[in-house]
PDB file as gemmi writes it, atoms N, CA and C in Angstrom:
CRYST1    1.000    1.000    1.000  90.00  90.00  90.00 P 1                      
ATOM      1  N   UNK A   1      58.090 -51.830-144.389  1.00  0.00           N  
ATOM      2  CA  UNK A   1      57.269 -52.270-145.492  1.00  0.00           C  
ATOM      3  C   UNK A   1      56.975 -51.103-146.433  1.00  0.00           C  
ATOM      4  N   UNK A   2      56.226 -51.328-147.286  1.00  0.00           N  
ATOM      5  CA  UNK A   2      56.179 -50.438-148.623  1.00  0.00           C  
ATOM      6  C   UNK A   2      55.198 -48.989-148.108  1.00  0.00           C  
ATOM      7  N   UNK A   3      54.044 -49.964-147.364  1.00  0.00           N  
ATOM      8  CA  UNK A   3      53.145 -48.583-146.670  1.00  0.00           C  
ATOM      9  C   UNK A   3      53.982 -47.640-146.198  1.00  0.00           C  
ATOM     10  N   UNK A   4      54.628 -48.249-144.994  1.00  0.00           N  
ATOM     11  CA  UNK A   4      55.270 -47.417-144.160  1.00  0.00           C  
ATOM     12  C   UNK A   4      56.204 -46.420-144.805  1.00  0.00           C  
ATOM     13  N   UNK A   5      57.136 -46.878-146.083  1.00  0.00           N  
ATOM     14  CA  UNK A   5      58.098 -46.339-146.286  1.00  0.00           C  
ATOM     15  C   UNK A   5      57.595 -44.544-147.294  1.00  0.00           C  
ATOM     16  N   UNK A   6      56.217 -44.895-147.998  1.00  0.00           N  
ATOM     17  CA  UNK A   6      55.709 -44.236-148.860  1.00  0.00           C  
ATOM     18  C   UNK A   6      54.634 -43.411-148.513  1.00  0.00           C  
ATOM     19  N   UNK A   7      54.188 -43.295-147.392  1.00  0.00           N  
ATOM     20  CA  UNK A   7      53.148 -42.663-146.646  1.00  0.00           C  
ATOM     21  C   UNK A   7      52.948 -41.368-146.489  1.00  0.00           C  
ATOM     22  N   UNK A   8      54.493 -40.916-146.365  1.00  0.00           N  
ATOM     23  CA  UNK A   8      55.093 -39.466-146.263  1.00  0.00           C  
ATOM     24  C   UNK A   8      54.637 -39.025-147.407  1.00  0.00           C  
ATOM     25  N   UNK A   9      54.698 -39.528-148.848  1.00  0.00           N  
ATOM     26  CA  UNK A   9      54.987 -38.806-149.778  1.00  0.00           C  
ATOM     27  C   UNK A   9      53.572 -38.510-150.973  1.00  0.00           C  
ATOM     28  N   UNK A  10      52.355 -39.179-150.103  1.00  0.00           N  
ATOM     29  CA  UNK A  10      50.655 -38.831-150.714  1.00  0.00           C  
ATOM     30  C   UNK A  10      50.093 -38.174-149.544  1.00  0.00           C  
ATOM     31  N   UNK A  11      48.958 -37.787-150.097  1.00  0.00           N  
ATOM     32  CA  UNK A  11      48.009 -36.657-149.437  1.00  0.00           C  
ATOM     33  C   UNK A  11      46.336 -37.289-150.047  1.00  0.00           C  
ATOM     34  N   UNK A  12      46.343 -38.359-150.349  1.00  0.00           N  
ATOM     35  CA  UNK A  12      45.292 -39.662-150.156  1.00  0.00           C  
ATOM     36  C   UNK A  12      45.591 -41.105-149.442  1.00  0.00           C  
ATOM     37  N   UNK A  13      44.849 -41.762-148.474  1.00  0.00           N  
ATOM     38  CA  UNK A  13      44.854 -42.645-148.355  1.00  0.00           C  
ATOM     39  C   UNK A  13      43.627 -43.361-149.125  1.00  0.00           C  
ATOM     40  N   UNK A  14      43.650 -44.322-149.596  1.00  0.00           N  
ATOM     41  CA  UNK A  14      42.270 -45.130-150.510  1.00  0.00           C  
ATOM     42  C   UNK A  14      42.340 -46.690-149.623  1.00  0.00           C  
ATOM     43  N   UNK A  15      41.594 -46.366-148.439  1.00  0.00           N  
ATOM     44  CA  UNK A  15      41.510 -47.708-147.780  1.00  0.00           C  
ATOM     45  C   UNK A  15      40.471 -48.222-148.214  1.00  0.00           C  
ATOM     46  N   UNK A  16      40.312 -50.135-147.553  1.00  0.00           N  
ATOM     47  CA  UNK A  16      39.468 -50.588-147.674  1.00  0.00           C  
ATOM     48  C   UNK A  16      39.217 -51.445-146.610  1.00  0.00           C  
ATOM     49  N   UNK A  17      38.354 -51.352-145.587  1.00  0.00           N  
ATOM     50  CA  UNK A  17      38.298 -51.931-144.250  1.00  0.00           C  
ATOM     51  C   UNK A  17      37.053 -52.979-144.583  1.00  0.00           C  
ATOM     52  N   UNK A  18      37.923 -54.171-144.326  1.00  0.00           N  
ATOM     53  CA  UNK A  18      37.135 -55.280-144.387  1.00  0.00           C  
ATOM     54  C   UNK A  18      36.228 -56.028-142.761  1.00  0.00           C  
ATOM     55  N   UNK A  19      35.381 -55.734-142.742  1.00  0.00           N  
ATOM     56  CA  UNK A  19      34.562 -55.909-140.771  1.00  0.00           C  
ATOM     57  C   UNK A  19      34.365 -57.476-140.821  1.00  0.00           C  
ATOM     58  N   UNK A  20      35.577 -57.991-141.143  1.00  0.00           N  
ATOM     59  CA  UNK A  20      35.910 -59.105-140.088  1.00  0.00           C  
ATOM     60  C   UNK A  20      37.664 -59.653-139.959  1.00  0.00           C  
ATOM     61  N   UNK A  21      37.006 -60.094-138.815  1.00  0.00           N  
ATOM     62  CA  UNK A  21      38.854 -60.704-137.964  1.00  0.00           C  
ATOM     63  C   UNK A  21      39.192 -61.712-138.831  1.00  0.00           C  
ATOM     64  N   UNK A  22      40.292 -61.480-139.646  1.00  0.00           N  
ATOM     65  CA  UNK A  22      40.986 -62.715-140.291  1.00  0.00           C  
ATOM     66  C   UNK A  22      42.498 -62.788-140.264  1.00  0.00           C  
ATOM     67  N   UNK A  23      43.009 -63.853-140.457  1.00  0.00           N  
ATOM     68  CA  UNK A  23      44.704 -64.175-140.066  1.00  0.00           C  
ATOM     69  C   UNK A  23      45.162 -63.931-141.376  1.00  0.00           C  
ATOM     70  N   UNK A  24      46.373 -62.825-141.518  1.00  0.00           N  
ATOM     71  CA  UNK A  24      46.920 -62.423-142.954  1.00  0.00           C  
ATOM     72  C   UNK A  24      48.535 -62.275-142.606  1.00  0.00           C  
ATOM     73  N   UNK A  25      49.233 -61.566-143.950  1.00  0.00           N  
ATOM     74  CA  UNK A  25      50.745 -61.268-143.440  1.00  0.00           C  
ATOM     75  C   UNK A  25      50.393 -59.786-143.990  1.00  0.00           C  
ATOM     76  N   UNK A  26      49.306 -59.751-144.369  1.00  0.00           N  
ATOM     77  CA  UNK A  26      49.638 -58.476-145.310  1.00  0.00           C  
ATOM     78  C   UNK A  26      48.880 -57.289-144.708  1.00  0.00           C  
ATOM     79  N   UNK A  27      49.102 -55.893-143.931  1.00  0.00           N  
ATOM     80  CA  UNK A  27      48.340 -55.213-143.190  1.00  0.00           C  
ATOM     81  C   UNK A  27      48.619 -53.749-143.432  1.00  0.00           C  
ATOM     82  N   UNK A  28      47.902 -52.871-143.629  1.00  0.00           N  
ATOM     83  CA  UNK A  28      47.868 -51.441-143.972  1.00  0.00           C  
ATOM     84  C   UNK A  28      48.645 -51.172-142.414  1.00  0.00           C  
ATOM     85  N   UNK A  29      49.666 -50.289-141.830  1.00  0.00           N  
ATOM     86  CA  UNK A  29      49.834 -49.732-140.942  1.00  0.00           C  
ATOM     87  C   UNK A  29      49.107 -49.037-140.058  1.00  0.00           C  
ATOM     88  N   UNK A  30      49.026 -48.739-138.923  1.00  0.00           N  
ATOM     89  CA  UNK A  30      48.164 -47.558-138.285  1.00  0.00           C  
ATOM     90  C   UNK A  30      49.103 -46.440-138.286  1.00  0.00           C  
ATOM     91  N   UNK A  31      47.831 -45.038-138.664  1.00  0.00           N  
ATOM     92  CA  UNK A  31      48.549 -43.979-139.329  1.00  0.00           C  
ATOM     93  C   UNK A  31      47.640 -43.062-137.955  1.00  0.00           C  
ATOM     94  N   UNK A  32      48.809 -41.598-138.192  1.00  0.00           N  
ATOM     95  CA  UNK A  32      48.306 -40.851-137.172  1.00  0.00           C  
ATOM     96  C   UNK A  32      46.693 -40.112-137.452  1.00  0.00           C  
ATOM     97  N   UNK A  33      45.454 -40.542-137.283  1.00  0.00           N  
ATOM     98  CA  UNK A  33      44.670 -39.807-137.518  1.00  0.00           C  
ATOM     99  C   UNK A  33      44.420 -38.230-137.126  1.00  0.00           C  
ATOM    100  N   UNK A  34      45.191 -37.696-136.647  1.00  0.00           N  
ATOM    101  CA  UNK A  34      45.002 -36.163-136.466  1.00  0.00           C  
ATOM    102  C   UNK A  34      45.676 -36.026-137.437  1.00  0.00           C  
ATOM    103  N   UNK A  35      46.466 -36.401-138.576  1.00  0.00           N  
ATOM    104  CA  UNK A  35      47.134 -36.012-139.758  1.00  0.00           C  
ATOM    105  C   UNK A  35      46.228 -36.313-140.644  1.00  0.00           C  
ATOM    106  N   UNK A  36      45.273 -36.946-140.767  1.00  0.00           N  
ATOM    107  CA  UNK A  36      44.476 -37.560-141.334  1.00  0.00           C  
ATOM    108  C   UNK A  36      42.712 -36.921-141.706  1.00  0.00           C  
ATOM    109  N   UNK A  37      42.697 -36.657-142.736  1.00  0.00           N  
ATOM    110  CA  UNK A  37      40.761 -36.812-142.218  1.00  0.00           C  
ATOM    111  C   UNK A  37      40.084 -37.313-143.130  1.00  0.00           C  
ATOM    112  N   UNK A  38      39.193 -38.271-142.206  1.00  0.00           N  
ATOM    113  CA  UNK A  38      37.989 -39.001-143.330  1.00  0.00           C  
ATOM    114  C   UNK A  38      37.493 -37.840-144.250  1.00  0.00           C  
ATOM    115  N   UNK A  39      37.083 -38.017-145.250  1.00  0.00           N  
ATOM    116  CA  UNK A  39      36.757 -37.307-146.438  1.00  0.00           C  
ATOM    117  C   UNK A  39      35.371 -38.401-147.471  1.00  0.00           C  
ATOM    118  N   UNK A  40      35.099 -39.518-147.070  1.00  0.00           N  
ATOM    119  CA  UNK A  40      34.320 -40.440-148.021  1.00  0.00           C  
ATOM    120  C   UNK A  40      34.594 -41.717-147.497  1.00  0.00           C  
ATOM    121  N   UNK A  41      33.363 -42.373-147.250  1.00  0.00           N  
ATOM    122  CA  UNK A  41      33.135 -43.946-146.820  1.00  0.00           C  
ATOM    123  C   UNK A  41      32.070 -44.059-147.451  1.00  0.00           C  
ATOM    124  N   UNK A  42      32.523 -45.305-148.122  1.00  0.00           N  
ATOM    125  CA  UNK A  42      31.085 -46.351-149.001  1.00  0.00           C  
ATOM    126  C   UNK A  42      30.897 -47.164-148.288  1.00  0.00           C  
ATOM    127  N   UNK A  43      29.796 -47.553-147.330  1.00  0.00           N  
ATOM    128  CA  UNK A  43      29.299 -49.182-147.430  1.00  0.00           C  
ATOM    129  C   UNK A  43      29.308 -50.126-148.028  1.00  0.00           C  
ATOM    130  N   UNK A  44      29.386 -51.372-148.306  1.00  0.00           N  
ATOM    131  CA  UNK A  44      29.242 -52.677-149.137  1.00  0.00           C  
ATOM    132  C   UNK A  44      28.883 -53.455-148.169  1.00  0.00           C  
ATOM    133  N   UNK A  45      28.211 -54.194-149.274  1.00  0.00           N  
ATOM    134  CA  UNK A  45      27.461 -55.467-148.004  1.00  0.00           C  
ATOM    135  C   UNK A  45      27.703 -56.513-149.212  1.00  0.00           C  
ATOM    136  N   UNK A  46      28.449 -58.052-149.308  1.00  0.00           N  
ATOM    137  CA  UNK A  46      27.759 -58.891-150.148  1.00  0.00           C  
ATOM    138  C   UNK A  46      27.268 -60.275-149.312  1.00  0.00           C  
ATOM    139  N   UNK A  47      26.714 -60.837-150.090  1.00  0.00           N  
ATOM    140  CA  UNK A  47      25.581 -62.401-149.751  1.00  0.00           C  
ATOM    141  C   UNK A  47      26.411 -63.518-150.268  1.00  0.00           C  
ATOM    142  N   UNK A  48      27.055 -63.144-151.480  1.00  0.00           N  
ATOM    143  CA  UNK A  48      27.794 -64.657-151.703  1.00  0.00           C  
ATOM    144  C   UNK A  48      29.095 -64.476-152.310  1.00  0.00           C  
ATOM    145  N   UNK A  49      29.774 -65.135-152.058  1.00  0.00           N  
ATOM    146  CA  UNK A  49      29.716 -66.861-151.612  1.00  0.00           C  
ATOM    147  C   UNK A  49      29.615 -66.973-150.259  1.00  0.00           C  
ATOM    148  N   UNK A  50      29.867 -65.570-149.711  1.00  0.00           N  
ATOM    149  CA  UNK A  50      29.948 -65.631-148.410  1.00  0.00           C  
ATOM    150  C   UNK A  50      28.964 -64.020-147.890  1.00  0.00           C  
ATOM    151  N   UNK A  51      28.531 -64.356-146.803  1.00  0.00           N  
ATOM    152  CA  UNK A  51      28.461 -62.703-146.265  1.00  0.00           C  
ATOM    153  C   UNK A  51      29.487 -61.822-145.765  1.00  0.00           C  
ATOM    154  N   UNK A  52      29.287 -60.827-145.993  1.00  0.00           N  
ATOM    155  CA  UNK A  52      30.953 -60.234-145.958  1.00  0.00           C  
ATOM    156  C   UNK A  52      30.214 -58.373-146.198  1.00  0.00           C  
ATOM    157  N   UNK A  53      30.453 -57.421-144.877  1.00  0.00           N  
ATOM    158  CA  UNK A  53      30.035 -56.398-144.939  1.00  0.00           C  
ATOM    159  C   UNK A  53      31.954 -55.519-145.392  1.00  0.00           C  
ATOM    160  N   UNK A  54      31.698 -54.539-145.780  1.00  0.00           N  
ATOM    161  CA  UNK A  54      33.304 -53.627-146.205  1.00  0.00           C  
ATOM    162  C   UNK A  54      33.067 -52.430-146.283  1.00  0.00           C  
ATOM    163  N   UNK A  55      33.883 -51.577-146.455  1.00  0.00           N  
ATOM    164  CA  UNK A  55      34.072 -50.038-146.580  1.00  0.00           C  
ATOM    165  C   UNK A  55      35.339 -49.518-146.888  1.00  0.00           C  
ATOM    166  N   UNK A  56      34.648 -48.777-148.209  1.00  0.00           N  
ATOM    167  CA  UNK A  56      35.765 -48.024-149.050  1.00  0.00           C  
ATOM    168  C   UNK A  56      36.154 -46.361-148.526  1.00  0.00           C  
ATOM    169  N   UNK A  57      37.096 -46.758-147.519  1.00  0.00           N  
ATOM    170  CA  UNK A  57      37.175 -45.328-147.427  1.00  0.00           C  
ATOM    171  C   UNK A  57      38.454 -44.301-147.770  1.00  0.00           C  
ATOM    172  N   UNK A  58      38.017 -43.249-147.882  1.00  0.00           N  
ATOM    173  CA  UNK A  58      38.738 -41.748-148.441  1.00  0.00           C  
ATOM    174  C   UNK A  58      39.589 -40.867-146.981  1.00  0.00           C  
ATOM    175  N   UNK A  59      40.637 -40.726-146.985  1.00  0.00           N  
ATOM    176  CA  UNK A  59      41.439 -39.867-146.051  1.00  0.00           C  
ATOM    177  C   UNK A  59      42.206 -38.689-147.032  1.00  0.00           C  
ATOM    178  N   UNK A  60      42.274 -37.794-146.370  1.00  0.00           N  
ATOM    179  CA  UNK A  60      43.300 -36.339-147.061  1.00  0.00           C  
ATOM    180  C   UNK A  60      43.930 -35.936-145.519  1.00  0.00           C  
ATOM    181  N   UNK A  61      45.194 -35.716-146.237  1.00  0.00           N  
ATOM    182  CA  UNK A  61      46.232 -35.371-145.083  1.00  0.00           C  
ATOM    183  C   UNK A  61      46.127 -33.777-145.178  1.00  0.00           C  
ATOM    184  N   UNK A  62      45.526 -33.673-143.349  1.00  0.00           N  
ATOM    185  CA  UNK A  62      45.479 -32.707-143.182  1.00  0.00           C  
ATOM    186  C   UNK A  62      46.481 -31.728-143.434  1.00  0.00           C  
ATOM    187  N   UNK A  63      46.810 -30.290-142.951  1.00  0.00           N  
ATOM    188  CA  UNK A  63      47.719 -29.104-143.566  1.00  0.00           C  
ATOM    189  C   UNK A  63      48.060 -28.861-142.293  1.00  0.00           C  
ATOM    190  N   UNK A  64      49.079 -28.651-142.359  1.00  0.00           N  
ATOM    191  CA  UNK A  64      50.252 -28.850-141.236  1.00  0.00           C  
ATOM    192  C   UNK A  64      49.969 -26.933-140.884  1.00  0.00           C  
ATOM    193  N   UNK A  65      50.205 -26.547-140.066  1.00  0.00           N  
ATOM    194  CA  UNK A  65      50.615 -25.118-139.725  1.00  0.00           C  
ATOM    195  C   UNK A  65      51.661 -24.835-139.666  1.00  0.00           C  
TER     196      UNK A  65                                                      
END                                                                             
C-alpha cells in the first residue's frame, strides 16, 4: 500500500488515532517505534452527532547511528 511503500522516505509521521474499534479497508501500518518518537499529541473530545474522543499525534524519525 501507499503507507508502506513511502514511509522510508519522511522523517514526520502526522497521525490521527481515532479511540474506537471500527470495521474499515483503510489502515495506517504498524511502524517500528524505536525508529520513531512521539514528539506532540492533541486530545479531542466531540459530543455530536456522536461522542467520539481522538488524537492528533506528531512522530520524528529517530537518527540512526
Amino acid at each position: 500500500d501507499i503507507y508502506s511503500q513511502s514511509i522510508d522516505f519522511v522523517d514526520y509521521l502526522y497521525i490521527t488515532e481515532i479511540q474506537l474499534d471500527v470495521e474499515g479497508d483503510a489502515h495506517f501500518p504498524a511502524f517500528d517505534t524505536e525508529k520513531w518518537q512521539e514528539v506532540a499529541r492533541e486530545v479531542r473530545h466531540q459530543t455530536l452527532p456522536q461522542p467520539l474522543a481522538y488524537h492528533f499525534v506528531t512522530y520524528h524519525r529517530r537518527k540512526q547511528d
